[in-house]
C-alpha positions as CSV (number, residue, x, y, z in Angstrom):
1,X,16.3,9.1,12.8
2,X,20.1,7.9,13.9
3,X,21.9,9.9,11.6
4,X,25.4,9.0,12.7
5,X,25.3,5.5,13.9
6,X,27.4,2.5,13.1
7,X,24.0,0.9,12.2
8,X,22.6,3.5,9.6
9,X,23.4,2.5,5.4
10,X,26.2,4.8,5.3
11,X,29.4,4.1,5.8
12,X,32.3,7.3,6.3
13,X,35.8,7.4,5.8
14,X,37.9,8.3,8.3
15,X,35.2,8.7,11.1
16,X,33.9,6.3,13.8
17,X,30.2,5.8,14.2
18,X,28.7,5.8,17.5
19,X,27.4,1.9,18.4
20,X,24.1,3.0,20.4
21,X,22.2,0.5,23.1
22,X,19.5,0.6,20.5
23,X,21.8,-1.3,18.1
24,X,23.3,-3.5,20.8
25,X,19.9,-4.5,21.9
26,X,18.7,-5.5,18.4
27,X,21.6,-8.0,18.2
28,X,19.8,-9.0,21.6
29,X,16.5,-9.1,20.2
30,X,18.2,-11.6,17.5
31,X,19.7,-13.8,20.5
32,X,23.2,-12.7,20.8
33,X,24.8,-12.4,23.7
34,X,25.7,-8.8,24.1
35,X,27.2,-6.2,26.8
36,X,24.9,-3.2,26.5
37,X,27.2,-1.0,29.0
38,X,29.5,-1.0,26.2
39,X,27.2,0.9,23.9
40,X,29.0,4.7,22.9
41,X,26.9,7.7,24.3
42,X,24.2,8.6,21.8
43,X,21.4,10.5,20.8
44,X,19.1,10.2,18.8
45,X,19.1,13.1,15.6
46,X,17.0,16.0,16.3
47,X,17.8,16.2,20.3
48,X,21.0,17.8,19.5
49,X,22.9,19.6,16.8
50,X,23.9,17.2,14.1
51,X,27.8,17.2,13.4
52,X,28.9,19.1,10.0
53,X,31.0,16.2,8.3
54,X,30.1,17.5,4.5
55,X,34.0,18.0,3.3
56,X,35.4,16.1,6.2
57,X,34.4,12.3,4.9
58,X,33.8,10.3,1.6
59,X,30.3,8.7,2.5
60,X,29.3,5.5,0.7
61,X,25.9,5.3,0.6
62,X,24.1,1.6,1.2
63,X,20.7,2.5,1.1
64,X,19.7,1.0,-1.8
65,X,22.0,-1.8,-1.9
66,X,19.3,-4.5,-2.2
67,X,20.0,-7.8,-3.7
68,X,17.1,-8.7,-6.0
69,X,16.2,-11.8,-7.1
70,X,15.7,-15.5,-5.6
71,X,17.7,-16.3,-2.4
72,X,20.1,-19.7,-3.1
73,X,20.7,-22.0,0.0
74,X,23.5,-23.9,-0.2
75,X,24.8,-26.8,2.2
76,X,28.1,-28.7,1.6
77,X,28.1,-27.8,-2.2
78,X,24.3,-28.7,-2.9
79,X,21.2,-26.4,-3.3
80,X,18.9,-27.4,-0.1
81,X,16.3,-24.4,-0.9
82,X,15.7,-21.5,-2.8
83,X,13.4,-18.3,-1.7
84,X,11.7,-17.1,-4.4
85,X,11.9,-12.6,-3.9
């Protein structure tokens, strides 16, 4: 759906990602304190012609770059909580 966007698991050498509103917003959402106007002109894929990077950019791909297993909390050095997966 975003294709290029600074927010999408993909990171490319060499090329800077657009920073939509949408992605702006959703730090927002989260309760940061933003500037929207500052958001890069975007649109979303499929309302225009998507660029041709193949050859252009190494692309590291994050999409699966989960971490698995139980989620340690630590505070000052000591374990306050783990969450189980």
């Amino acid at each position: 759906m975003f294709g290029l966007e600074l927010m999408t698991p993909a990171i490319r050498s060499g090329i800077l990602d657009p920073w939509s509103a949408i992605s702006i917003q959703a730090f927002s959402d989260m309760g940061y304190s933003v500037r929207s106007g500052l958001a890069d002109s975007y649109r979303l894929l499929g309302t225009v012609p998507a660029p041709d990077i193949e050859g252009v950019a190494r692309v590291l791909d994050l999409s699966n770059d989960v971490r698995l297993g139980p989620v340690v909390v630590v505070d000052e050095g000591r374990v306050v909580r783990v969450i189980p997966n």
